[in-house]
Jmol script that loads the backbone (N, CA, C; Angstrom):
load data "model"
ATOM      1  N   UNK A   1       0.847  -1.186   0.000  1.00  0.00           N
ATOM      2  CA  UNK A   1       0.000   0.000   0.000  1.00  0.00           C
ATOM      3  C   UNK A   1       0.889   1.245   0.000  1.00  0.00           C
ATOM      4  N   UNK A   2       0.775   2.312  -0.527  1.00  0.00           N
ATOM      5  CA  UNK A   2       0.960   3.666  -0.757  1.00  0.00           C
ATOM      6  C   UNK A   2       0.155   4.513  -0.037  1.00  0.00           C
ATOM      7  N   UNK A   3       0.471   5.859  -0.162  1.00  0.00           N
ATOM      8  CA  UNK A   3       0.036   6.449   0.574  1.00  0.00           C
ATOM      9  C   UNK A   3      -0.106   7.706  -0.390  1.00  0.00           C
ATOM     10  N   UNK A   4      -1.315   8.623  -1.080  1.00  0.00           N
ATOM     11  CA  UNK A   4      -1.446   9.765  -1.771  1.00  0.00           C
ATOM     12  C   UNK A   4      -2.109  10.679  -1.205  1.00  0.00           C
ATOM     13  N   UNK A   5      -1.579  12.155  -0.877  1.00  0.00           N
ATOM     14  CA  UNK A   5      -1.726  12.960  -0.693  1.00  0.00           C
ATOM     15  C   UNK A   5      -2.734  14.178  -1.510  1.00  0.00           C
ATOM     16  N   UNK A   6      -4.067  14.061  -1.710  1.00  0.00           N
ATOM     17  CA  UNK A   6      -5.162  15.037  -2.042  1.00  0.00           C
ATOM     18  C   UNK A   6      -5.026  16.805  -1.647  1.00  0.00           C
ATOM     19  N   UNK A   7      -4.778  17.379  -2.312  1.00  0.00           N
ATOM     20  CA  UNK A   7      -4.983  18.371  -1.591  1.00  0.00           C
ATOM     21  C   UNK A   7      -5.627  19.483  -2.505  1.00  0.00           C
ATOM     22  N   UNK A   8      -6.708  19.946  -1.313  1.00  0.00           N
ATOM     23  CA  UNK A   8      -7.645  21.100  -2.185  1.00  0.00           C
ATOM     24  C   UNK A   8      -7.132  22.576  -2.087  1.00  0.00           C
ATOM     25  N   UNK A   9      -8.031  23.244  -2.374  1.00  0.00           N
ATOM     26  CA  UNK A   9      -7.573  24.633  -2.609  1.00  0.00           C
ATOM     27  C   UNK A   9      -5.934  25.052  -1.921  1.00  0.00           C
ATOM     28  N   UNK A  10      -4.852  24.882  -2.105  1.00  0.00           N
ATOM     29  CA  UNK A  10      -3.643  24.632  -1.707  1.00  0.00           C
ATOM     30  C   UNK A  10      -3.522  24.517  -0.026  1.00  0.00           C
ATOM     31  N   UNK A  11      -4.781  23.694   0.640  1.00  0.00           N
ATOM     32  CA  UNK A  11      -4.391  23.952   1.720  1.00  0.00           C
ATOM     33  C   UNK A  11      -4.895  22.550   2.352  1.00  0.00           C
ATOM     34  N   UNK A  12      -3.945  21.634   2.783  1.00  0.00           N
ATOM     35  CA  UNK A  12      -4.184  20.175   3.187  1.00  0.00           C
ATOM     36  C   UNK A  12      -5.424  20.033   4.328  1.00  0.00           C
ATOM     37  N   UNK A  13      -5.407  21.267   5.031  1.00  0.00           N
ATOM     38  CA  UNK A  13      -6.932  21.024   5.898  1.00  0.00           C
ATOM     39  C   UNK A  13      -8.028  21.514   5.450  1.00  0.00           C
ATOM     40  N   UNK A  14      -7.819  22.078   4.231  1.00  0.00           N
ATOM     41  CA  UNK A  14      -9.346  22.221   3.466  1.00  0.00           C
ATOM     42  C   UNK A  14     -10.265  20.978   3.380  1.00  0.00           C
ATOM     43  N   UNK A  15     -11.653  21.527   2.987  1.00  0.00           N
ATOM     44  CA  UNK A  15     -12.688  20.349   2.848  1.00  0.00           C
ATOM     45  C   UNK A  15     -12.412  20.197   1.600  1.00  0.00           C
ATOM     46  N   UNK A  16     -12.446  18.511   1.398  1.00  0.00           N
ATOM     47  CA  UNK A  16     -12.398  18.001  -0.132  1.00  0.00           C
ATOM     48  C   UNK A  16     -10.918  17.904   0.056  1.00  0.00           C
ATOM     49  N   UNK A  17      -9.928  17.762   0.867  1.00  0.00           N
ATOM     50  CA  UNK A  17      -8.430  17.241   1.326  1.00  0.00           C
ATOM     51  C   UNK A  17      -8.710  15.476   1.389  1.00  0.00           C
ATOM     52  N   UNK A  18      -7.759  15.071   1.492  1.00  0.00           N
ATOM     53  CA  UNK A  18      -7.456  13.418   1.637  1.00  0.00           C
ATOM     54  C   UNK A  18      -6.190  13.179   1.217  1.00  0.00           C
ATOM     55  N   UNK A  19      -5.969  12.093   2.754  1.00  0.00           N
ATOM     56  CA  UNK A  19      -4.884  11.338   2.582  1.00  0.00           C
ATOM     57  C   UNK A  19      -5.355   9.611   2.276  1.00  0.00           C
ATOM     58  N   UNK A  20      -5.255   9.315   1.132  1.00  0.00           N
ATOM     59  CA  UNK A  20      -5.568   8.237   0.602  1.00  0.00           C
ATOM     60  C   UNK A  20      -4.580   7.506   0.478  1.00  0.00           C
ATOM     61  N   UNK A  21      -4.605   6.326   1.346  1.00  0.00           N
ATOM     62  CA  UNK A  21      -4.070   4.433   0.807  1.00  0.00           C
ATOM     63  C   UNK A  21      -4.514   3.665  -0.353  1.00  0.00           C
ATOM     64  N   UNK A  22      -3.403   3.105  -1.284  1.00  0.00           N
ATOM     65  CA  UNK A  22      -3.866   2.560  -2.308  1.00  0.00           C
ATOM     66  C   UNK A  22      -2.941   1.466  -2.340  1.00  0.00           C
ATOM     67  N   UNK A  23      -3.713   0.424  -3.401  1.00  0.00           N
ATOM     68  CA  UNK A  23      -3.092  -0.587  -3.767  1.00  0.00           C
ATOM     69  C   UNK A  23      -1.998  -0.289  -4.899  1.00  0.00           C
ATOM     70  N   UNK A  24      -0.728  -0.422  -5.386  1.00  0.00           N
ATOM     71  CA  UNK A  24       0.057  -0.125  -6.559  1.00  0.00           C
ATOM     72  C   UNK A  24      -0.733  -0.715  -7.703  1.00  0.00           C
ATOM     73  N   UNK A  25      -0.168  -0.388  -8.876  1.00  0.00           N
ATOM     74  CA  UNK A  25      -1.085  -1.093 -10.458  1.00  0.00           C
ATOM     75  C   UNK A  25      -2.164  -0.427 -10.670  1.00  0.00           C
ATOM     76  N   UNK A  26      -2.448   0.638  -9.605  1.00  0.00           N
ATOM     77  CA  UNK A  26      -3.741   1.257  -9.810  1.00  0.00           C
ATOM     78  C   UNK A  26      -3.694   2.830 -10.618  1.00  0.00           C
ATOM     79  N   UNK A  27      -4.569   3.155 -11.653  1.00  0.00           N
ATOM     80  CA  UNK A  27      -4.190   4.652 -11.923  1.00  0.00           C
ATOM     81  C   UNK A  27      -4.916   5.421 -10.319  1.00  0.00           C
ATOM     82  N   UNK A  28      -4.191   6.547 -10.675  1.00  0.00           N
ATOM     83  CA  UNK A  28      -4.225   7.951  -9.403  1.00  0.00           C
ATOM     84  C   UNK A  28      -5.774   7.838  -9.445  1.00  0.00           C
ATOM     85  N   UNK A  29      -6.529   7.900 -10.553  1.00  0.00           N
ATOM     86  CA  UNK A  29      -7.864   8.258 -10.632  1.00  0.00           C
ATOM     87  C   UNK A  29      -8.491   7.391 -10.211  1.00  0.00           C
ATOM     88  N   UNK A  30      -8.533   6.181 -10.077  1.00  0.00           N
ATOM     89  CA  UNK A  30      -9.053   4.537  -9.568  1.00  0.00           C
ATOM     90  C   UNK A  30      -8.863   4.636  -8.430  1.00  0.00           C
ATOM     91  N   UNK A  31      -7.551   4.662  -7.793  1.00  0.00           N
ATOM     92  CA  UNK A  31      -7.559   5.085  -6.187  1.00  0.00           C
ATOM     93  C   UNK A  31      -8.360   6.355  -5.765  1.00  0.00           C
ATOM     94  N   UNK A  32      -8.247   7.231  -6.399  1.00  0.00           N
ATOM     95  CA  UNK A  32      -9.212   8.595  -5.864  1.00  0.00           C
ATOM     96  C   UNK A  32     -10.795   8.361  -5.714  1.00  0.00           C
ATOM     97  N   UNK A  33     -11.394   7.786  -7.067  1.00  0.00           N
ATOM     98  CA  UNK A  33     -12.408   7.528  -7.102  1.00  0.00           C
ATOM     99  C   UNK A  33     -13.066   6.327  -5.913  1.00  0.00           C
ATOM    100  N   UNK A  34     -12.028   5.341  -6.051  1.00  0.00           N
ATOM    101  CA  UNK A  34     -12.917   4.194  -4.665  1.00  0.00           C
ATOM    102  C   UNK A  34     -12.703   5.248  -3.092  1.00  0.00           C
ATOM    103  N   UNK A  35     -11.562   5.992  -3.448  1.00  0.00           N
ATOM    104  CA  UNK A  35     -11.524   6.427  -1.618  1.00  0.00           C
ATOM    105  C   UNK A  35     -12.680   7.939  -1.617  1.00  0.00           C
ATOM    106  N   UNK A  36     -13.591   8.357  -2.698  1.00  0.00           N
ATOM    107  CA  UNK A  36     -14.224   9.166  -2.559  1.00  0.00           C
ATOM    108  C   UNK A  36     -13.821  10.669  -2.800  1.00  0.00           C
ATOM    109  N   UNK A  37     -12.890  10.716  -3.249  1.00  0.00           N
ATOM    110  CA  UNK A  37     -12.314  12.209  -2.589  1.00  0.00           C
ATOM    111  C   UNK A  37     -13.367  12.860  -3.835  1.00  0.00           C
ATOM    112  N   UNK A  38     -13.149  14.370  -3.133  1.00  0.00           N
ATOM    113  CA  UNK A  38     -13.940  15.541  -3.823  1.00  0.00           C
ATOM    114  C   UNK A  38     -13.100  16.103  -5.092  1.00  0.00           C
ATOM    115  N   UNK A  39     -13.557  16.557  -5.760  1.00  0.00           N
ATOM    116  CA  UNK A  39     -12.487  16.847  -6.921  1.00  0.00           C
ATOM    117  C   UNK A  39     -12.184  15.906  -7.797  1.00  0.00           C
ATOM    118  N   UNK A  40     -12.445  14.832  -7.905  1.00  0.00           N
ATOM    119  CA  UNK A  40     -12.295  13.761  -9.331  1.00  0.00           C
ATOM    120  C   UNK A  40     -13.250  13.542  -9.540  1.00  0.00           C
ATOM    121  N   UNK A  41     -14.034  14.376 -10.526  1.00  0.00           N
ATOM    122  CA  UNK A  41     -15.505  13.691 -11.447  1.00  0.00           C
ATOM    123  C   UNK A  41     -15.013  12.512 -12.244  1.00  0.00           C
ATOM    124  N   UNK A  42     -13.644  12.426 -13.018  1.00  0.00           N
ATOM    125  CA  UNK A  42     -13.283  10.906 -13.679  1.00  0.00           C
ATOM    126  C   UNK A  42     -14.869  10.485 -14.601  1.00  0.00           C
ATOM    127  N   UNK A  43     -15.084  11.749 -15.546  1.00  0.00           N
ATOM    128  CA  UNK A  43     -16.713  10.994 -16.452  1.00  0.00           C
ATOM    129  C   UNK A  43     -16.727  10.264 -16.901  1.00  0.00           C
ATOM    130  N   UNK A  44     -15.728  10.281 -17.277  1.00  0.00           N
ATOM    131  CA  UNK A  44     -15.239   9.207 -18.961  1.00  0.00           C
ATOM    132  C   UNK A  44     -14.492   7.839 -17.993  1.00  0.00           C
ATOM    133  N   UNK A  45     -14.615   7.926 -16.762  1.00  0.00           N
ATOM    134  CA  UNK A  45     -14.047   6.517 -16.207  1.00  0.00           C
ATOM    135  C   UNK A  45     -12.310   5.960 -16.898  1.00  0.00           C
ATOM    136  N   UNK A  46     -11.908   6.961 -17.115  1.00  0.00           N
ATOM    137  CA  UNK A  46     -10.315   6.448 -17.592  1.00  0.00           C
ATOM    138  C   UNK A  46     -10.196   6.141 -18.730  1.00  0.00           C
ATOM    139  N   UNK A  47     -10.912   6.282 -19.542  1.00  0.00           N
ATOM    140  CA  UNK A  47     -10.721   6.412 -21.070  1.00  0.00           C
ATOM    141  C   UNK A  47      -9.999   7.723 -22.024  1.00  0.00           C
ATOM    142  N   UNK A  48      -9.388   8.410 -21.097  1.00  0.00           N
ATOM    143  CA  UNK A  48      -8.874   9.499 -21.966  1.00  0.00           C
ATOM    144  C   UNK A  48      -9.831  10.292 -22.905  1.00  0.00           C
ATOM    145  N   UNK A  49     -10.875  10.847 -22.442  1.00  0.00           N
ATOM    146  CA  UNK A  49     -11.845  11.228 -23.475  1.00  0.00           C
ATOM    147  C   UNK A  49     -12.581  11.933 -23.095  1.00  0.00           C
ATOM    148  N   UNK A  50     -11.957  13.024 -21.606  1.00  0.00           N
ATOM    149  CA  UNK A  50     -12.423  13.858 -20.976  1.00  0.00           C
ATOM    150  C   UNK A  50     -11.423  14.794 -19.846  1.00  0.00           C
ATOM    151  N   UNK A  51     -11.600  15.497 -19.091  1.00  0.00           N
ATOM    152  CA  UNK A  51     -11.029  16.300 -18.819  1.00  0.00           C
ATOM    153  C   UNK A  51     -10.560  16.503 -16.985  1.00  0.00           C
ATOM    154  N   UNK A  52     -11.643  15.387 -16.666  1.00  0.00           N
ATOM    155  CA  UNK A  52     -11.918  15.618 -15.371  1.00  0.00           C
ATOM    156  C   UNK A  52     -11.613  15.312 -14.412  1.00  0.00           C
ATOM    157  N   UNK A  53     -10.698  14.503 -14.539  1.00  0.00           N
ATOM    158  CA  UNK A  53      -9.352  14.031 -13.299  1.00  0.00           C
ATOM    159  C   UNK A  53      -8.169  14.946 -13.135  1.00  0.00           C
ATOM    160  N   UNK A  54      -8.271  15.776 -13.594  1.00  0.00           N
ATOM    161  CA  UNK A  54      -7.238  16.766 -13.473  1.00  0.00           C
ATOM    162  C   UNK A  54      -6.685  17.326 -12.586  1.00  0.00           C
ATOM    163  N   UNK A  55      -5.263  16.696 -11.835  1.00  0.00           N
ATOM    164  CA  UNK A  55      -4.842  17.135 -11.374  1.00  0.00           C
ATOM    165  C   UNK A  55      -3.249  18.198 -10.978  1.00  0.00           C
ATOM    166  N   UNK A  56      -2.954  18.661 -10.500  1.00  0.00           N
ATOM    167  CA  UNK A  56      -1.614  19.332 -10.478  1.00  0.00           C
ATOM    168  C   UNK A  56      -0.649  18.086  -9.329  1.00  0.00           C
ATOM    169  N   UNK A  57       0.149  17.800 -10.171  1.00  0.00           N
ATOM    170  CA  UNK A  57       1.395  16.977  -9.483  1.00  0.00           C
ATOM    171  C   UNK A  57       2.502  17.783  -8.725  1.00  0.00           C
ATOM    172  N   UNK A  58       2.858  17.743  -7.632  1.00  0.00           N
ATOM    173  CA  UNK A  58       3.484  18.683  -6.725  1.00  0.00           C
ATOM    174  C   UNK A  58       5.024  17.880  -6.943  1.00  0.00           C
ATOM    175  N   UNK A  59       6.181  18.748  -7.250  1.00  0.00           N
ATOM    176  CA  UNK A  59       7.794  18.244  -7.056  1.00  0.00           C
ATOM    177  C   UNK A  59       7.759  17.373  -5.306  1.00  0.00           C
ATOM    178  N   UNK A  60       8.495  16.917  -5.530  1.00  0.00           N
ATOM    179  CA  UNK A  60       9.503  15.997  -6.833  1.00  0.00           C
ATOM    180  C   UNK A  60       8.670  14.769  -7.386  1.00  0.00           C
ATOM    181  N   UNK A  61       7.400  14.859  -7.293  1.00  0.00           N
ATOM    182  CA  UNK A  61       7.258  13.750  -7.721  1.00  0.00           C
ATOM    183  C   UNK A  61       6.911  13.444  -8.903  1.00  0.00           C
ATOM    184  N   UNK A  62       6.429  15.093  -9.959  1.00  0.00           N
ATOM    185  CA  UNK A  62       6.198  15.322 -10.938  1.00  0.00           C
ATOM    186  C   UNK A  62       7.450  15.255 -11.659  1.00  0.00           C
ATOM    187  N   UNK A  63       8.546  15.554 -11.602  1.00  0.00           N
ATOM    188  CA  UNK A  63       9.652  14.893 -12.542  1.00  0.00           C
ATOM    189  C   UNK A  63       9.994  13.454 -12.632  1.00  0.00           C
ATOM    190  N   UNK A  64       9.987  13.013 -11.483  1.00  0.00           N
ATOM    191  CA  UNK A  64       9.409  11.122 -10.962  1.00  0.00           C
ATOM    192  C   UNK A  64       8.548  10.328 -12.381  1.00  0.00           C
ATOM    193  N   UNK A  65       7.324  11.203 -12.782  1.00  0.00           N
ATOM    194  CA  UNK A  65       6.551  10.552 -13.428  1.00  0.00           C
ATOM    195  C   UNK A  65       7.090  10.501 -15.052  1.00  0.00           C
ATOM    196  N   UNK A  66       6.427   9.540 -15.801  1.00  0.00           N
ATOM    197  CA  UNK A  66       6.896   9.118 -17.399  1.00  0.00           C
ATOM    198  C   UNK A  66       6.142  10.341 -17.630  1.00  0.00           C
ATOM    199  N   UNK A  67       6.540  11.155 -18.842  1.00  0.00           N
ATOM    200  CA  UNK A  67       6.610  12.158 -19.478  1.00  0.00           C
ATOM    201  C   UNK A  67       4.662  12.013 -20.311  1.00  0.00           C
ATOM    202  N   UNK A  68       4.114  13.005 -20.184  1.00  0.00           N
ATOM    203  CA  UNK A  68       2.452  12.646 -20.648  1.00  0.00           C
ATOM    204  C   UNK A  68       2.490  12.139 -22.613  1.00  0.00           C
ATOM    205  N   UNK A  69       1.769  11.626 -22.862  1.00  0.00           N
ATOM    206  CA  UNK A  69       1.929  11.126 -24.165  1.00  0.00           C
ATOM    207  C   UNK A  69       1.170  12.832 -24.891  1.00  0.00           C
ATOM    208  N   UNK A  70       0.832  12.531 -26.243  1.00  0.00           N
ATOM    209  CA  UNK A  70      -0.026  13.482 -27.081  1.00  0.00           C
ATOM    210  C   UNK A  70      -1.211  13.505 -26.584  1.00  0.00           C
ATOM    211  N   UNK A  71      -1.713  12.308 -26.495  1.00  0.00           N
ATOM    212  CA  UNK A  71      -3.310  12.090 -26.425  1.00  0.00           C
ATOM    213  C   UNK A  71      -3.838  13.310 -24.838  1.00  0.00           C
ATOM    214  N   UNK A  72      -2.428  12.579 -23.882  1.00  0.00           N
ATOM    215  CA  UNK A  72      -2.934  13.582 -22.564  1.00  0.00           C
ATOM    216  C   UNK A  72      -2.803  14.745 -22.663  1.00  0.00           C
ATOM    217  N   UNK A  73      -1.722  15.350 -23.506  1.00  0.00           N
ATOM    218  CA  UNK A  73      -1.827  16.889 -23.602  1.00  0.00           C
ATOM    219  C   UNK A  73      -2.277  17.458 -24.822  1.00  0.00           C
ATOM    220  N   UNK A  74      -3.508  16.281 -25.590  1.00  0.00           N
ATOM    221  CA  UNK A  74      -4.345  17.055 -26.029  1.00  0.00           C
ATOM    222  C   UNK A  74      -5.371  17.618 -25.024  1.00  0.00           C
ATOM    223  N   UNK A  75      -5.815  16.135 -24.284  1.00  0.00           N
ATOM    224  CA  UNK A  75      -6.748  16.991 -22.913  1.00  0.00           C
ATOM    225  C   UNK A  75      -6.672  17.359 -22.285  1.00  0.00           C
ATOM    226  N   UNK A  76      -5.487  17.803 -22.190  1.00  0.00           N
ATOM    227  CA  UNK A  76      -5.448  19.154 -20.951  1.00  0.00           C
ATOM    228  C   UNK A  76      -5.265  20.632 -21.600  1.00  0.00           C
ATOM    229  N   UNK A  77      -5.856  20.624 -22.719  1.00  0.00           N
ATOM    230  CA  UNK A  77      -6.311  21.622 -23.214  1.00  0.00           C
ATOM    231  C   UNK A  77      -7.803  21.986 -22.650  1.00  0.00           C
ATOM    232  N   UNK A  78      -8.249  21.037 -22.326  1.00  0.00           N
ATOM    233  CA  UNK A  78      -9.787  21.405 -22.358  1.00  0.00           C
ATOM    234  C   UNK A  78     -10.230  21.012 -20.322  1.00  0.00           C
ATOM    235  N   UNK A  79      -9.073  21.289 -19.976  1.00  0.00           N
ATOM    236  CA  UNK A  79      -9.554  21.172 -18.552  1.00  0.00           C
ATOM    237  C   UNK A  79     -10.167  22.774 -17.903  1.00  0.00           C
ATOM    238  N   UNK A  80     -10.714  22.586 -16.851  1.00  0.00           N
ATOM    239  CA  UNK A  80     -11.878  23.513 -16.683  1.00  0.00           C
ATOM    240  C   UNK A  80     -10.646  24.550 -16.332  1.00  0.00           C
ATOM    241  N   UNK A  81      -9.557  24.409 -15.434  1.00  0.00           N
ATOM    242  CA  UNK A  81      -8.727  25.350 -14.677  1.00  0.00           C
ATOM    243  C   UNK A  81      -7.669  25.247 -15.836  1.00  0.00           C
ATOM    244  N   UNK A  82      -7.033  26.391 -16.479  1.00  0.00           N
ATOM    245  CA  UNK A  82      -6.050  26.386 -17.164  1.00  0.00           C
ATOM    246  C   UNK A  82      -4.886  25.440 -16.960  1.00  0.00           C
ATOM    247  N   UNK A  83      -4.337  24.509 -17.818  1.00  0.00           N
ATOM    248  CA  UNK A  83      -3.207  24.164 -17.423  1.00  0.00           C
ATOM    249  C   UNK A  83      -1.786  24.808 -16.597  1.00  0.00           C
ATOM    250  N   UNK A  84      -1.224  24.003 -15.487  1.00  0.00           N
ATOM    251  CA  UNK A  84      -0.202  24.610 -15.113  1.00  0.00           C
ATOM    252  C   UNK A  84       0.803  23.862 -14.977  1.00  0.00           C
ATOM    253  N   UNK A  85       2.298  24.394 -14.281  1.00  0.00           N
ATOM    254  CA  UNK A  85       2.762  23.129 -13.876  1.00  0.00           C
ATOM    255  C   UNK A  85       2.784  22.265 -12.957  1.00  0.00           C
ATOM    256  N   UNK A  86       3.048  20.879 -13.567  1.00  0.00           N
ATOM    257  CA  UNK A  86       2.635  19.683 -13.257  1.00  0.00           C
ATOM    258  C   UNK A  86       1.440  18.859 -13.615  1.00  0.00           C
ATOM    259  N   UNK A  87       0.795  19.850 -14.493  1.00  0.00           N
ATOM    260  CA  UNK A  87      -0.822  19.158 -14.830  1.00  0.00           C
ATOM    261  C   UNK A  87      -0.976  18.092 -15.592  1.00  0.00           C
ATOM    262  N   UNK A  88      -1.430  17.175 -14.597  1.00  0.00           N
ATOM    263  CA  UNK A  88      -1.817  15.524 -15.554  1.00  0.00           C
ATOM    264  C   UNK A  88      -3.242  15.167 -15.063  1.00  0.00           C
ATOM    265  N   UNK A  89      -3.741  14.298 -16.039  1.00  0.00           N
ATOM    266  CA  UNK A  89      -4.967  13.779 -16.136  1.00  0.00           C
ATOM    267  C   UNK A  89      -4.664  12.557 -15.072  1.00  0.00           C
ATOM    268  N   UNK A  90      -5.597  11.865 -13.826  1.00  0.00           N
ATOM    269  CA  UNK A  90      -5.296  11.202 -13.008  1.00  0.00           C
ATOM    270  C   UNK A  90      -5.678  10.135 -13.500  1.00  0.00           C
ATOM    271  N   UNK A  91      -6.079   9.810 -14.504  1.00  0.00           N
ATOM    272  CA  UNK A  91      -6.436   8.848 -15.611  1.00  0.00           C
ATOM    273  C   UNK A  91      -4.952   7.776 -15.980  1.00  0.00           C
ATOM    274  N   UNK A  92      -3.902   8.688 -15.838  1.00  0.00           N
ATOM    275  CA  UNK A  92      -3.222   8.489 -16.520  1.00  0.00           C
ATOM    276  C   UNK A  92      -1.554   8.478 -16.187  1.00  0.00           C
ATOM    277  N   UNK A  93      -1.900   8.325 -14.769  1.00  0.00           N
ATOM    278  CA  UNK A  93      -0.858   8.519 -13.723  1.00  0.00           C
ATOM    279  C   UNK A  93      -1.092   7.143 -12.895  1.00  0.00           C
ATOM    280  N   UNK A  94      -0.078   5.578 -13.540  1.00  0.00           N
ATOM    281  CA  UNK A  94      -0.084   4.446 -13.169  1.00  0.00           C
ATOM    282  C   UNK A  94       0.796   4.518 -11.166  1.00  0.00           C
ATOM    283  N   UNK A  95      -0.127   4.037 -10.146  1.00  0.00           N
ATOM    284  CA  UNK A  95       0.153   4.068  -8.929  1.00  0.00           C
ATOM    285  C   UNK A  95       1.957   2.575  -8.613  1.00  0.00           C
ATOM    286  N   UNK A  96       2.998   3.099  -8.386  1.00  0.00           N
ATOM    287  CA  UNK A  96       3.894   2.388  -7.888  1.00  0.00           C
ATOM    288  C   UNK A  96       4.442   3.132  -6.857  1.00  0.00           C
ATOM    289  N   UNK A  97       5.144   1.439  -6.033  1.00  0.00           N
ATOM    290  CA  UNK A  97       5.856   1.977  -4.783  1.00  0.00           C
ATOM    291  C   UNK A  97       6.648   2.802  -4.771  1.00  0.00           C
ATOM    292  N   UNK A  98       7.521   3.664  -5.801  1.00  0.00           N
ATOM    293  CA  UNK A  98       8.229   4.682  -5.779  1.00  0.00           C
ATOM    294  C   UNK A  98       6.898   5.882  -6.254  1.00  0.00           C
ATOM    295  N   UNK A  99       5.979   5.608  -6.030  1.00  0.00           N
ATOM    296  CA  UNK A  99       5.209   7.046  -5.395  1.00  0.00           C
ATOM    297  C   UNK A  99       4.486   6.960  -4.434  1.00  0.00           C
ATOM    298  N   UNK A 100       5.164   6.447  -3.426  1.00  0.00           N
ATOM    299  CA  UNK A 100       4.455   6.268  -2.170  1.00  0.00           C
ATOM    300  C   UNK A 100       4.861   8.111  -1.302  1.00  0.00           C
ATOM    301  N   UNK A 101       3.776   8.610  -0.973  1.00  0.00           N
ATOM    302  CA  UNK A 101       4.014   9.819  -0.642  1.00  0.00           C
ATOM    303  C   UNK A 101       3.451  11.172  -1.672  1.00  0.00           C
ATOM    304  N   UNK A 102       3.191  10.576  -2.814  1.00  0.00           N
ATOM    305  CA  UNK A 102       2.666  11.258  -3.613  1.00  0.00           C
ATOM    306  C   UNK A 102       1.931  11.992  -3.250  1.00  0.00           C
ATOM    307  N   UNK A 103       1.969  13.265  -3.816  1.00  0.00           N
ATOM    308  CA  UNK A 103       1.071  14.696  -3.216  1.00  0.00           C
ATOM    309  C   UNK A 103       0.696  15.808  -4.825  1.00  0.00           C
ATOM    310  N   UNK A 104      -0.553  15.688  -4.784  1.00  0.00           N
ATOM    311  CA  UNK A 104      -1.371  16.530  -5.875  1.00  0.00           C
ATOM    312  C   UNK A 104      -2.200  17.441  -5.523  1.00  0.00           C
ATOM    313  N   UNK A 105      -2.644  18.354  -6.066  1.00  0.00           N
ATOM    314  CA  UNK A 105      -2.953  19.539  -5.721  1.00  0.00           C
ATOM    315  C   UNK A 105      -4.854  19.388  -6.707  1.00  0.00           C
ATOM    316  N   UNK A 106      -5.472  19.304  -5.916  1.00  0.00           N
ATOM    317  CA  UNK A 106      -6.798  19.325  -6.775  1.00  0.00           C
ATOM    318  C   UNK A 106      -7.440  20.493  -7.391  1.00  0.00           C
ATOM    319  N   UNK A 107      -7.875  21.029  -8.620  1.00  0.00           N
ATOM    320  CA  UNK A 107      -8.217  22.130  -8.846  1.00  0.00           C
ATOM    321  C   UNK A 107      -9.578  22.426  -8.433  1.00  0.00           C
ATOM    322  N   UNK A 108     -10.210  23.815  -8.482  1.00  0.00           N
ATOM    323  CA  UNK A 108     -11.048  24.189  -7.464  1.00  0.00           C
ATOM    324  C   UNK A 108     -12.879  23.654  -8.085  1.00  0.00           C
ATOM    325  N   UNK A 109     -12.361  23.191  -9.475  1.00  0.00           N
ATOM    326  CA  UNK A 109     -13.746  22.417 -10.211  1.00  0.00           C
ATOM    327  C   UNK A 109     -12.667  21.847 -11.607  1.00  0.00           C
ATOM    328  N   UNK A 110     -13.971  21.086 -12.041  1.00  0.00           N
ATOM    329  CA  UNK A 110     -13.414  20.125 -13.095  1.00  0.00           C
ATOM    330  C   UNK A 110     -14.535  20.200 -13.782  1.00  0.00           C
ATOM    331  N   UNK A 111     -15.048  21.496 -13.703  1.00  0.00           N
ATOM    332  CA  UNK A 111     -16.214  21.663 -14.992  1.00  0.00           C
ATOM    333  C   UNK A 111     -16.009  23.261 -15.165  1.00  0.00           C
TER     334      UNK A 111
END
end "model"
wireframe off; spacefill off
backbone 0.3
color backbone group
């Protein structure tokens, strides 16, 4: 198990915060979605074909991750909060033990 760090409006004791345990092999968005958190609509269920897992990846763990393909930074054109850095689709961010500690920054809607 891992351990991922949710965090809302940049402030870890905000509502819609979570510190979520996950199983590895899992995308970011699969763990977010079973532990409930606020901030991952995930419409499209992990098919790359929407916008709404969008999250901001906080250093170091965002250089950590494989580099986003085309397909993801076509959709993060169309996420509700402008792209910034670190922005990946949680779709698309595979869970391993070298991101245990992982910490993302949730944007303030995903519509």
């Amino acid at each position: 198990m891992i351990t991922i760090h949710f965090i809302a409006n940049n402030d870890p004791a905000a509502q819609g915060s979570a510190l979520v345990k996950s199983k590895t092999g899992k995308s970011l968005m699969q763990a977010a979605h079973a532990a409930g958190v606020d901030g991952i609509a995930a419409d499209c269920g992990g098919s790359l074909t929407c916008a709404t897992c969008h999250v901001m990846v906080r250093e170091p763990w965002a250089s950590q991750l494989p580099p986003a393909n085309a397909d993801e930074l076509g959709m993060l054109d169309f996420t509700a909060l402008p792209r910034q850095p670190g922005s990946r689709l949680a779709c698309q961010i595979q869970l391993t033990s070298a991101l245990d500690g992982l910490t993302v920054d949730l944007p303030a809607s995903q519509y």
